[in-house]
mmCIF file of the N, C-alpha and C atoms, coordinates in Angstrom:
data_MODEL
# 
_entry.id   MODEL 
# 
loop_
_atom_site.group_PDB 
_atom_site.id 
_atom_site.type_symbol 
_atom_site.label_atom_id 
_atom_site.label_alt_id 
_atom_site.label_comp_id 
_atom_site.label_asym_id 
_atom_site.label_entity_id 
_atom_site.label_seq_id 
_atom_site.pdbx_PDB_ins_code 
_atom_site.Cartn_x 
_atom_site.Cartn_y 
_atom_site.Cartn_z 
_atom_site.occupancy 
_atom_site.B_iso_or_equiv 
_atom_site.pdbx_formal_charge 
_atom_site.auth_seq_id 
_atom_site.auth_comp_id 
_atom_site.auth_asym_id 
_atom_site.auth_atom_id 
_atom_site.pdbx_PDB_model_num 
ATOM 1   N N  . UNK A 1 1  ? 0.816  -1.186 0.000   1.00 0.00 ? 1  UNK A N  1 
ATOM 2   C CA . UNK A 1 1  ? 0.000  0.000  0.000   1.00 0.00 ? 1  UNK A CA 1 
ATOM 3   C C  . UNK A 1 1  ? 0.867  1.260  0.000   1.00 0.00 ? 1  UNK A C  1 
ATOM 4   N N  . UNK A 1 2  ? 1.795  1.084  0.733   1.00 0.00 ? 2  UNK A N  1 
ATOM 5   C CA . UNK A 1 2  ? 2.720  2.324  1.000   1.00 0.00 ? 2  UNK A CA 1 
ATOM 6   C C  . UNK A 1 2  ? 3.476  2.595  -0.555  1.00 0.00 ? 2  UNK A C  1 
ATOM 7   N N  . UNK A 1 3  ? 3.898  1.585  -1.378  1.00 0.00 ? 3  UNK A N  1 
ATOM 8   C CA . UNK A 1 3  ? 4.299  1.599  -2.676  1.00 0.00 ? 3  UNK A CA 1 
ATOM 9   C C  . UNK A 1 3  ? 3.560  2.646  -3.829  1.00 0.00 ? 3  UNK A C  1 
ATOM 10  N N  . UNK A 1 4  ? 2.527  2.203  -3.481  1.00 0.00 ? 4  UNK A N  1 
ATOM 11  C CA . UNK A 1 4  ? 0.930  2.994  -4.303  1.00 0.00 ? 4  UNK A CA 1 
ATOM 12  C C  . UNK A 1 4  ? 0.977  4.183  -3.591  1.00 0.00 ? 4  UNK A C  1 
ATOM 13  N N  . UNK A 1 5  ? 0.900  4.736  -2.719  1.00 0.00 ? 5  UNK A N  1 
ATOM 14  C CA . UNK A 1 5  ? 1.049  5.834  -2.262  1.00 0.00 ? 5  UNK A CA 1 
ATOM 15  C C  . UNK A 1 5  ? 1.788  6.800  -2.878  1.00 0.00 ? 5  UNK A C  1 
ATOM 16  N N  . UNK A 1 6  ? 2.821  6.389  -2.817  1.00 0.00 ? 6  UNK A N  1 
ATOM 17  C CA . UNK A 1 6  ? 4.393  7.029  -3.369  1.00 0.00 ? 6  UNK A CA 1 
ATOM 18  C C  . UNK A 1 6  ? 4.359  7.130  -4.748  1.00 0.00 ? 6  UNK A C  1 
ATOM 19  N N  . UNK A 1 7  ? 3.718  6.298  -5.539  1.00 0.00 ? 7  UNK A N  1 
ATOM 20  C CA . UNK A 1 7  ? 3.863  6.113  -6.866  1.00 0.00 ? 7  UNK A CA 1 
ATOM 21  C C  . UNK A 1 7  ? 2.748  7.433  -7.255  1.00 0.00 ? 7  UNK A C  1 
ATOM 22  N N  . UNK A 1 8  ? 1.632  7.364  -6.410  1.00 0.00 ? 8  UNK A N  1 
ATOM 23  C CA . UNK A 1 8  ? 0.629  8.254  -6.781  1.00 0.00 ? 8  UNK A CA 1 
ATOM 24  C C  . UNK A 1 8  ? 0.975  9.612  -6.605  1.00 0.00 ? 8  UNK A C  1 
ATOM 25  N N  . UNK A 1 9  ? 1.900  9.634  -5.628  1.00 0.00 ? 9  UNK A N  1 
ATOM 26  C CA . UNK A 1 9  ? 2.401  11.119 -4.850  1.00 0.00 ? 9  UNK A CA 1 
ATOM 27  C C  . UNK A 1 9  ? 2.906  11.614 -5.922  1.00 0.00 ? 9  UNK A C  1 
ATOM 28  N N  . UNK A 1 10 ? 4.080  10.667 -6.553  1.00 0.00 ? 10 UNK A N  1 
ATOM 29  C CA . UNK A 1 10 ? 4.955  11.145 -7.597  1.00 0.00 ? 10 UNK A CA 1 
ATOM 30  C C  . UNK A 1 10 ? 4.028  11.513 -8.745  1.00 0.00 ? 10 UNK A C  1 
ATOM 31  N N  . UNK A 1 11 ? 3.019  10.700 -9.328  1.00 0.00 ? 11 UNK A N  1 
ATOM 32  C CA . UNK A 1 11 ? 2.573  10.887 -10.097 1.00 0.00 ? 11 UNK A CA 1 
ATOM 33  C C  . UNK A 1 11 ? 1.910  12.548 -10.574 1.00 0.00 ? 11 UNK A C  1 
ATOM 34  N N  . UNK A 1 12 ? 1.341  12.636 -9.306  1.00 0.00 ? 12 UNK A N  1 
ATOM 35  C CA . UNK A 1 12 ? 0.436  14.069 -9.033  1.00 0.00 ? 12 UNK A CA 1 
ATOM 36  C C  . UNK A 1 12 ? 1.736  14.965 -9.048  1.00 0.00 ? 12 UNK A C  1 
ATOM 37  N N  . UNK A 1 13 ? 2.489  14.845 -8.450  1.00 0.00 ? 13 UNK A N  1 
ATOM 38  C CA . UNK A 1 13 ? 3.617  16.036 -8.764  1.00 0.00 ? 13 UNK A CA 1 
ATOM 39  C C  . UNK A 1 13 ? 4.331  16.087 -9.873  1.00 0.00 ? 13 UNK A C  1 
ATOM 40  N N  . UNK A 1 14 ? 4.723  15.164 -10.930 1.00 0.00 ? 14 UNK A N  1 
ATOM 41  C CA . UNK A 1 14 ? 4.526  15.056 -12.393 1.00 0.00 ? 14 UNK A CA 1 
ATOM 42  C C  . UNK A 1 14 ? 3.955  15.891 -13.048 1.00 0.00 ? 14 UNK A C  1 
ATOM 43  N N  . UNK A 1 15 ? 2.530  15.500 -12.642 1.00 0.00 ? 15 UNK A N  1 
ATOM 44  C CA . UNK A 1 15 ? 1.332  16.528 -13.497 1.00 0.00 ? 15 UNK A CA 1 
ATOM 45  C C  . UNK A 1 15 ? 1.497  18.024 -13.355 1.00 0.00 ? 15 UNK A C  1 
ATOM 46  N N  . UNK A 1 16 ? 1.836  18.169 -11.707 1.00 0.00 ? 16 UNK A N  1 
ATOM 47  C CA . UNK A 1 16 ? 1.577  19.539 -11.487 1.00 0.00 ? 16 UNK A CA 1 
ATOM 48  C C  . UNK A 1 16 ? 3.065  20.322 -12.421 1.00 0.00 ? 16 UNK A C  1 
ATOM 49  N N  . UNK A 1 17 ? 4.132  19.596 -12.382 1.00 0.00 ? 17 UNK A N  1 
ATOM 50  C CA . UNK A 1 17 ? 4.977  20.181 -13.062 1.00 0.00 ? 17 UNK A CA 1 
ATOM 51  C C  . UNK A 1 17 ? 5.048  20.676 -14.123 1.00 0.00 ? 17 UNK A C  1 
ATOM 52  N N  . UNK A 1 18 ? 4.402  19.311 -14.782 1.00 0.00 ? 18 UNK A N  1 
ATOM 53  C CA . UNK A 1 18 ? 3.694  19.835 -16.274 1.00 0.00 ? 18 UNK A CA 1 
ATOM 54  C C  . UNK A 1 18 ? 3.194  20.631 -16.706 1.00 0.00 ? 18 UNK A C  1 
ATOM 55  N N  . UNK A 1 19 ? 2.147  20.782 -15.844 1.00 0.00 ? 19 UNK A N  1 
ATOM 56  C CA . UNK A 1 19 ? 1.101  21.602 -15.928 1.00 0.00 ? 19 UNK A CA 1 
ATOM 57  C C  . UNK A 1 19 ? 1.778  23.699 -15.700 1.00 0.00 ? 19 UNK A C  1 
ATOM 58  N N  . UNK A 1 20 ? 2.409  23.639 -14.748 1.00 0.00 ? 20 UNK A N  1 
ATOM 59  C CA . UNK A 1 20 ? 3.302  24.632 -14.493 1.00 0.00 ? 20 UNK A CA 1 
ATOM 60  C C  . UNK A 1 20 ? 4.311  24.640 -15.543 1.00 0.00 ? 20 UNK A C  1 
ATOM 61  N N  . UNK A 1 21 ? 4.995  24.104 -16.216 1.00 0.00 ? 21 UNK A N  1 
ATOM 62  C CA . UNK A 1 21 ? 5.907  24.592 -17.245 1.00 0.00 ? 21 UNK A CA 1 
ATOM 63  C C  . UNK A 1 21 ? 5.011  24.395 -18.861 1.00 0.00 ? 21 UNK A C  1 
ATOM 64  N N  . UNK A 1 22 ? 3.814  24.375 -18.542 1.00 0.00 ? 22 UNK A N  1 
ATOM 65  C CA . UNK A 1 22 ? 2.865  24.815 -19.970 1.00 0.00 ? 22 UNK A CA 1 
ATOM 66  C C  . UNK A 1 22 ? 2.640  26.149 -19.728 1.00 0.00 ? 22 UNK A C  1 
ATOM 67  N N  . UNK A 1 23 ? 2.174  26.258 -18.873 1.00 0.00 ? 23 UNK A N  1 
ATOM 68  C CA . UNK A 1 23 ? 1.965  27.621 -18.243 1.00 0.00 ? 23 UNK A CA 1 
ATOM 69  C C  . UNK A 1 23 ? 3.079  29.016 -18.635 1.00 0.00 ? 23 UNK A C  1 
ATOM 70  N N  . UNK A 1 24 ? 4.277  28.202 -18.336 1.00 0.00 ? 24 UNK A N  1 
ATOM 71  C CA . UNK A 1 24 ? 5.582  29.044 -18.220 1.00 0.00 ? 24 UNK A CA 1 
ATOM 72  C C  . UNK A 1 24 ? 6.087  29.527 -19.897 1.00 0.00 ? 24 UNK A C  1 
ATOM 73  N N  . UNK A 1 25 ? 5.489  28.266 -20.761 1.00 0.00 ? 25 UNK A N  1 
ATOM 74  C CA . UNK A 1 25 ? 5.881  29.078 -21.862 1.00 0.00 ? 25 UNK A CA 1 
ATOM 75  C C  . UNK A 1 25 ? 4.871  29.417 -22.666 1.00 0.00 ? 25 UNK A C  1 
ATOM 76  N N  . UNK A 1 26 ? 3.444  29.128 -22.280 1.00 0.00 ? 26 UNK A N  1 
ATOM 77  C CA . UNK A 1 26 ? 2.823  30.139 -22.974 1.00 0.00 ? 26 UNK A CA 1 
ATOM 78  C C  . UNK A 1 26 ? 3.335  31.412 -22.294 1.00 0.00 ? 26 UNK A C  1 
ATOM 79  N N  . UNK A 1 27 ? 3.367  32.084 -21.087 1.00 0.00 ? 27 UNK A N  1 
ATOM 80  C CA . UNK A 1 27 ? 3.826  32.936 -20.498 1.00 0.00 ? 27 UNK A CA 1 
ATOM 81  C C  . UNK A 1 27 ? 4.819  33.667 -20.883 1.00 0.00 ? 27 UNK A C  1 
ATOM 82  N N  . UNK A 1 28 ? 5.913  33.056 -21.545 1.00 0.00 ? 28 UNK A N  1 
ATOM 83  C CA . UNK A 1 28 ? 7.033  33.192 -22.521 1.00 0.00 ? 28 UNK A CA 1 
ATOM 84  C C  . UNK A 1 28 ? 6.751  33.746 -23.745 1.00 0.00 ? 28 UNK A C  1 
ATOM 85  N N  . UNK A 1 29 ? 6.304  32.973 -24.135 1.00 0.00 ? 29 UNK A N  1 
ATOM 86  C CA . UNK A 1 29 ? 5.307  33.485 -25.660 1.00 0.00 ? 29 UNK A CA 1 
ATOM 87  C C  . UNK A 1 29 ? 4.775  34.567 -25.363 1.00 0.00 ? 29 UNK A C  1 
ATOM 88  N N  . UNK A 1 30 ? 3.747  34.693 -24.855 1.00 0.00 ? 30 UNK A N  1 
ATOM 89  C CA . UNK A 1 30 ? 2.981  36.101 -24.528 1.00 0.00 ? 30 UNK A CA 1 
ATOM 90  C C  . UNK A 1 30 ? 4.189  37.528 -24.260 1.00 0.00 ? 30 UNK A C  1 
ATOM 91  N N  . UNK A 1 31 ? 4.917  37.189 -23.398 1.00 0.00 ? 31 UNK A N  1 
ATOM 92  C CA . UNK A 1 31 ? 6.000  38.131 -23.194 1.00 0.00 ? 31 UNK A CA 1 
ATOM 93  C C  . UNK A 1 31 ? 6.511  38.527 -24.197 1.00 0.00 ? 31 UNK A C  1 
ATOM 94  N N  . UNK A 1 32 ? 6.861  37.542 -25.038 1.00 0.00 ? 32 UNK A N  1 
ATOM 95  C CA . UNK A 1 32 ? 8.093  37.637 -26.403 1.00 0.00 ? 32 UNK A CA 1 
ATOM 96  C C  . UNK A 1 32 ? 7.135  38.738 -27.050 1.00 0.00 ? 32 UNK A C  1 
ATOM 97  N N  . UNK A 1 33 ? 5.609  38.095 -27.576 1.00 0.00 ? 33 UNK A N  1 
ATOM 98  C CA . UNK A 1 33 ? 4.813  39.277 -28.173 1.00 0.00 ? 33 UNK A CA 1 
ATOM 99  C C  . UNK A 1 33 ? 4.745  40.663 -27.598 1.00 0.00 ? 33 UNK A C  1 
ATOM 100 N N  . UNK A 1 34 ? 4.746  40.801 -26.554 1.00 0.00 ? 34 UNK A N  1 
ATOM 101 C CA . UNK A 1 34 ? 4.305  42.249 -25.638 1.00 0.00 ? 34 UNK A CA 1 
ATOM 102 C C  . UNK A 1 34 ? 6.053  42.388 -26.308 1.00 0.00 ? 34 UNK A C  1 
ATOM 103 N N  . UNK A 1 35 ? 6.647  41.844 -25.998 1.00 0.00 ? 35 UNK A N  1 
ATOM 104 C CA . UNK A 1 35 ? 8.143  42.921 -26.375 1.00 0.00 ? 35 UNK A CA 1 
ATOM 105 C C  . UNK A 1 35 ? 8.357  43.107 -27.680 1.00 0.00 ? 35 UNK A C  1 
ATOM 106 N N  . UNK A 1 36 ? 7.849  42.418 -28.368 1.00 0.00 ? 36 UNK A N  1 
ATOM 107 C CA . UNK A 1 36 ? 8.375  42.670 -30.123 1.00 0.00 ? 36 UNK A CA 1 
ATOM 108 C C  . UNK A 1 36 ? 7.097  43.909 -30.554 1.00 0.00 ? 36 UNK A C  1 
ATOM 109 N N  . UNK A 1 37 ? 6.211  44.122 -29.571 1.00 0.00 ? 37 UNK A N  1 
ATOM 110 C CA . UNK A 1 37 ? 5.046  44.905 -29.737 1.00 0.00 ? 37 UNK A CA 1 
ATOM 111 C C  . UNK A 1 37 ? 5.532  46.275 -29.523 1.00 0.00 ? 37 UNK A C  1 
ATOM 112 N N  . UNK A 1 38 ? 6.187  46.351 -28.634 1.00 0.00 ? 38 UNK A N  1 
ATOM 113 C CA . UNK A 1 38 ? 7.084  47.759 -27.644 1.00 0.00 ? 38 UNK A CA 1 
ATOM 114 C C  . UNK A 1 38 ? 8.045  47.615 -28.312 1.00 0.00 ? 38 UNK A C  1 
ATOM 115 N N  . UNK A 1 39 ? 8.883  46.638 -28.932 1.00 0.00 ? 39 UNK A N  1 
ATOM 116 C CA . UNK A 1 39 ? 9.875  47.383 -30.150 1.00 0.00 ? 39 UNK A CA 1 
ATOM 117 C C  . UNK A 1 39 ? 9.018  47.777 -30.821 1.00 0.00 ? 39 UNK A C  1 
ATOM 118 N N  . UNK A 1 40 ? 8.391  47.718 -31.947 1.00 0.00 ? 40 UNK A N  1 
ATOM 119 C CA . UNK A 1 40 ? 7.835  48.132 -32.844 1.00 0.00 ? 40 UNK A CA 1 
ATOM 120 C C  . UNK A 1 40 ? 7.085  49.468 -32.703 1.00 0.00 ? 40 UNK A C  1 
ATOM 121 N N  . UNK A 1 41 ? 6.624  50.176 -31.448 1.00 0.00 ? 41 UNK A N  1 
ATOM 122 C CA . UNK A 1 41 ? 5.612  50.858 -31.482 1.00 0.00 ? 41 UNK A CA 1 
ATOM 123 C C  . UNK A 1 41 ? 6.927  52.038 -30.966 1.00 0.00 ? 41 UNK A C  1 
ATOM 124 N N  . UNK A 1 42 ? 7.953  51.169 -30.434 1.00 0.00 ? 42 UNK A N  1 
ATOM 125 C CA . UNK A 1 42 ? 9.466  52.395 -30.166 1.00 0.00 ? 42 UNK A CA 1 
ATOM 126 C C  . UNK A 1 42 ? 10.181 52.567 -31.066 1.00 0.00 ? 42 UNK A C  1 
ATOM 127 N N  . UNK A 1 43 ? 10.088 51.870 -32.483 1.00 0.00 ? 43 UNK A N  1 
ATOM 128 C CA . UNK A 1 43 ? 10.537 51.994 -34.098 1.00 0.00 ? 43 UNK A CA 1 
ATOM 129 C C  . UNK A 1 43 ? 9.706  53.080 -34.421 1.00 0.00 ? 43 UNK A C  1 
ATOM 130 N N  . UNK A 1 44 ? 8.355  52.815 -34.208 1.00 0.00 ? 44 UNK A N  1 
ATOM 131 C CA . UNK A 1 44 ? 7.978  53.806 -34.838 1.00 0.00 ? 44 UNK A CA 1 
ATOM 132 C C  . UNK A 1 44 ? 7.830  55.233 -34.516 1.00 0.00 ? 44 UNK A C  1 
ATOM 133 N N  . UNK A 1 45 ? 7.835  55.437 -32.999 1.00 0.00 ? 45 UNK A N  1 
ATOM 134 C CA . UNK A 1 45 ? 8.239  56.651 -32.687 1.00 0.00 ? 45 UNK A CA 1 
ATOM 135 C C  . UNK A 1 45 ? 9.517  57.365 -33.074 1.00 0.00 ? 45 UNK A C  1 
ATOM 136 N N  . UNK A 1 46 ? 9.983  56.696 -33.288 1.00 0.00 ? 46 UNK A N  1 
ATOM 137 C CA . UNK A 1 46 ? 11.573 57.016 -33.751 1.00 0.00 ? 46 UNK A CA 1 
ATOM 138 C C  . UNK A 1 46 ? 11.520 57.438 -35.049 1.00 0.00 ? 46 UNK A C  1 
ATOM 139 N N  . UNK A 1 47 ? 10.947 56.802 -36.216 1.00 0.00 ? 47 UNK A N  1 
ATOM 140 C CA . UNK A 1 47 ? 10.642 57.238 -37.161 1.00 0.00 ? 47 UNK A CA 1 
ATOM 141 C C  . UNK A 1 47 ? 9.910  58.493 -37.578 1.00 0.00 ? 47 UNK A C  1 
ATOM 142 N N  . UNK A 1 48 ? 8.969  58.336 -36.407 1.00 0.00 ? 48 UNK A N  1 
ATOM 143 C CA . UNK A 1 48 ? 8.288  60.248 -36.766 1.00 0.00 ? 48 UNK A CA 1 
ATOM 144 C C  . UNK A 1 48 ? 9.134  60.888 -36.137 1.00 0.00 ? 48 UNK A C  1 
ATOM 145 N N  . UNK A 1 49 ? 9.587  60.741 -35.177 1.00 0.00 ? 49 UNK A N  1 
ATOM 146 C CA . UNK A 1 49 ? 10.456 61.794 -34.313 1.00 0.00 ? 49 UNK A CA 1 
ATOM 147 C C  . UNK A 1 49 ? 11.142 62.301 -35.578 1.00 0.00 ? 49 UNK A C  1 
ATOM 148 N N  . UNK A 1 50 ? 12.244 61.074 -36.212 1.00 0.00 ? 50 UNK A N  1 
ATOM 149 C CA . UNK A 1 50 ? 13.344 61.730 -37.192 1.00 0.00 ? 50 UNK A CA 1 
ATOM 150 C C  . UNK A 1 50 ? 12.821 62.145 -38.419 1.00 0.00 ? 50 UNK A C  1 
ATOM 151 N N  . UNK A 1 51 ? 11.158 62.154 -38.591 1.00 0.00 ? 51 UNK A N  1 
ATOM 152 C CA . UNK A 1 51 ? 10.636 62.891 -39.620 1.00 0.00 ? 51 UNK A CA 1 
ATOM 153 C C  . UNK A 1 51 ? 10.497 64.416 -39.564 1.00 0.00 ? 51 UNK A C  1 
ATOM 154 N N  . UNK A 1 52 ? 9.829  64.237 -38.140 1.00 0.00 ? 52 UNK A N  1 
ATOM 155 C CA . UNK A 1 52 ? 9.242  65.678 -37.332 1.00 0.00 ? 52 UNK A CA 1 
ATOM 156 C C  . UNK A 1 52 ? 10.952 66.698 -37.636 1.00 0.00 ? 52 UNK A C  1 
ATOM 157 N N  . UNK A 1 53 ? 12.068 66.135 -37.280 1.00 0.00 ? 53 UNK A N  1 
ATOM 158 C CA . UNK A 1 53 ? 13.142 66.491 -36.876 1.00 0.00 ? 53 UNK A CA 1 
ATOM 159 C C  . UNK A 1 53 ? 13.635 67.376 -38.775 1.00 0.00 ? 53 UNK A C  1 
ATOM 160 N N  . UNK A 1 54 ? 13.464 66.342 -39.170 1.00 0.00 ? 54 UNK A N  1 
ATOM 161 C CA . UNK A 1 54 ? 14.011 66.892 -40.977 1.00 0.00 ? 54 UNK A CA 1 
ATOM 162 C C  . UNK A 1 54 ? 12.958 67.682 -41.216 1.00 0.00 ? 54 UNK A C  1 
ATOM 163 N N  . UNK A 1 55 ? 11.737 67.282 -40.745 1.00 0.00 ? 55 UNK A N  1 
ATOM 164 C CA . UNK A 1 55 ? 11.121 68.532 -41.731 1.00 0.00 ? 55 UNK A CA 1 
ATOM 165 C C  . UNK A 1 55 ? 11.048 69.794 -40.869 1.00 0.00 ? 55 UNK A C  1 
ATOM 166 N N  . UNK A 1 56 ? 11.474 70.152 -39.818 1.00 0.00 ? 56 UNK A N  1 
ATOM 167 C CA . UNK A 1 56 ? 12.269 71.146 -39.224 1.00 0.00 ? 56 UNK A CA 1 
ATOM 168 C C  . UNK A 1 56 ? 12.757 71.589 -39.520 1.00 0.00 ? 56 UNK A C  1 
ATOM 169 N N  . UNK A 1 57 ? 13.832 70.894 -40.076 1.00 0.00 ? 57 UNK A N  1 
ATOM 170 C CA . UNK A 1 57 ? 15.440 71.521 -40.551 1.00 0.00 ? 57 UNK A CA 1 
ATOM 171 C C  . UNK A 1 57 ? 15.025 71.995 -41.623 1.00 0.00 ? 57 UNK A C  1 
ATOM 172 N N  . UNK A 1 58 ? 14.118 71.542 -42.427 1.00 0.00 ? 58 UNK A N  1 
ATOM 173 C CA . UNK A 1 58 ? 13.497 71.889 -44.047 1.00 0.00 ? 58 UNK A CA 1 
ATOM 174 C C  . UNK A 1 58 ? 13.085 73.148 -43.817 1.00 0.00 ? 58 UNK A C  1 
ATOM 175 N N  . UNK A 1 59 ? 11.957 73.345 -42.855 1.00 0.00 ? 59 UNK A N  1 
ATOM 176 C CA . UNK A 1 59 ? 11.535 74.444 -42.716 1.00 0.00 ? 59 UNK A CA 1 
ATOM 177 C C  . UNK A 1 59 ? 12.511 75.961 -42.382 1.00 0.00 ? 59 UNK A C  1 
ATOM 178 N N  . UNK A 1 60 ? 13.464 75.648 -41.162 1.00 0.00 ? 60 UNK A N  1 
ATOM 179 C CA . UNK A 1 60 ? 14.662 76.470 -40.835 1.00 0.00 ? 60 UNK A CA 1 
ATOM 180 C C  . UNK A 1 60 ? 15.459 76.567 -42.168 1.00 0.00 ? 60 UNK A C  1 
ATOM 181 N N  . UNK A 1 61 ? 15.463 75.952 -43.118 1.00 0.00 ? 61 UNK A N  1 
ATOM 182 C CA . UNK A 1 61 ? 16.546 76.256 -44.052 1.00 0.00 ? 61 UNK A CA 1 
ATOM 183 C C  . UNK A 1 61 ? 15.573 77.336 -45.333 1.00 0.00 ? 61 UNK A C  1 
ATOM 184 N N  . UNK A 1 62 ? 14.273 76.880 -45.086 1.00 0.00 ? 62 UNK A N  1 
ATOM 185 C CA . UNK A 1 62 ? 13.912 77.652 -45.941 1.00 0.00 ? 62 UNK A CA 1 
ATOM 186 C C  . UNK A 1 62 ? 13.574 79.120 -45.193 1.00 0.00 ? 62 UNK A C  1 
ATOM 187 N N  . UNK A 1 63 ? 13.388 79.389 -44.505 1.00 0.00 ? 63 UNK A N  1 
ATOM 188 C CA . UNK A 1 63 ? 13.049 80.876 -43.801 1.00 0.00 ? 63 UNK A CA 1 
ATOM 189 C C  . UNK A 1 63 ? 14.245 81.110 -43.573 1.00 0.00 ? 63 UNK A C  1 
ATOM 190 N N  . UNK A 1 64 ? 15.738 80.498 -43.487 1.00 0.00 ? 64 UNK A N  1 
ATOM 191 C CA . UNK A 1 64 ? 17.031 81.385 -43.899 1.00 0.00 ? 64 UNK A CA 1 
ATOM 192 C C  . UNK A 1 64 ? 17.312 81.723 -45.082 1.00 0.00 ? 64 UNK A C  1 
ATOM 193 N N  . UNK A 1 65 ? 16.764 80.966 -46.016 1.00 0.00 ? 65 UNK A N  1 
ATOM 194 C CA . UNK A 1 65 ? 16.851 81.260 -47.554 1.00 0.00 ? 65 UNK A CA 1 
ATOM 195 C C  . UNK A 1 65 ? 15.735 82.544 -48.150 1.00 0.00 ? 65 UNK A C  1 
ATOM 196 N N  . UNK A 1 66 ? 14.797 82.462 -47.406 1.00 0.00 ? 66 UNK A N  1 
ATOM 197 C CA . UNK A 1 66 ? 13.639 83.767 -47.646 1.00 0.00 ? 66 UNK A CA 1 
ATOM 198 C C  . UNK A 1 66 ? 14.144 84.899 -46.893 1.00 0.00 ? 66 UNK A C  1 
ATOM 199 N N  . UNK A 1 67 ? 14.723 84.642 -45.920 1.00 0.00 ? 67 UNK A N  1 
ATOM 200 C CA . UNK A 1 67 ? 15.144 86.346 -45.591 1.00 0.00 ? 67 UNK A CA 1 
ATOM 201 C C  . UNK A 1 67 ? 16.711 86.396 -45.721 1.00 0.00 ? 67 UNK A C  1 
ATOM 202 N N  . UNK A 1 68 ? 17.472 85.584 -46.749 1.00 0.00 ? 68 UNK A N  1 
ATOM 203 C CA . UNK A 1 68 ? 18.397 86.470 -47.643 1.00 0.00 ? 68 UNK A CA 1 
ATOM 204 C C  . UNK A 1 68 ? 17.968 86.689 -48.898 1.00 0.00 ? 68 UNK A C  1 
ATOM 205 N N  . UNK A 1 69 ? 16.713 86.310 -49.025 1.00 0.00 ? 69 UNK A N  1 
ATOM 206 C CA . UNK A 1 69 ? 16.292 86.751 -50.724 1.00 0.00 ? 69 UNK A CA 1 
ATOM 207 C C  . UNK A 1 69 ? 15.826 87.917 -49.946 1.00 0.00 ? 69 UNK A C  1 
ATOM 208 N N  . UNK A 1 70 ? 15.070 88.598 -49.032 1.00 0.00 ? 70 UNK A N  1 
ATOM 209 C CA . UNK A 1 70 ? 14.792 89.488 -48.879 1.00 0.00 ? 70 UNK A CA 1 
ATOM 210 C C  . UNK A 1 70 ? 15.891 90.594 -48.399 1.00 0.00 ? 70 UNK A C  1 
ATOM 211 N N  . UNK A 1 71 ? 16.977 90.044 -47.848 1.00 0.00 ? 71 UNK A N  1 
ATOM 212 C CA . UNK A 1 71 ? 17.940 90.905 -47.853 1.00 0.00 ? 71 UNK A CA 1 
ATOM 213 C C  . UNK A 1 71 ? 18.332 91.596 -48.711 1.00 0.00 ? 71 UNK A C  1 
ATOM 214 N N  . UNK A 1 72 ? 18.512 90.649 -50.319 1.00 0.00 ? 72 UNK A N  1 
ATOM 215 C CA . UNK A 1 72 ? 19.188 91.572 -51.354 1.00 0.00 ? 72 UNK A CA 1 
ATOM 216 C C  . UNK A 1 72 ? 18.070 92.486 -51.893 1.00 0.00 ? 72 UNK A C  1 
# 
């Protein structure tokens, strides 16, 4: 009886392990997505930023170019 016991003990803690490292990599998975999500959404800020940034400079270069045409 004591054999069966032990065998069953083990058994159930088997499962639960299992059961806990399914867990762990869907958990994994899910993470991996949330981070490739937050790269992407920090790519793309980056991208307008360095848009916002040139067409700045576009703008500053042209209102130095309009008031030396108005200079001469």
């Amino acid at each position: 009886m004591d054999y069966w016991m032990r065998v069953i003990a083990c058994g159930i803690v088997a499962l639960l392990c299992g059961i806990g490292c399914g867990k762990d990599q869907k958990s994994s998975a899910e993470r991996d997505a949330e981070i490739q999500k937050a790269l992407q959404e920090g790519e793309a800020k980056e991208q307008k930023m360095y848009e916002g940034m040139q067409k700045g400079v576009e703008n500053m270069e042209k209102s130095v170019q309009e008031q030396k045409e108005k200079g001469k």
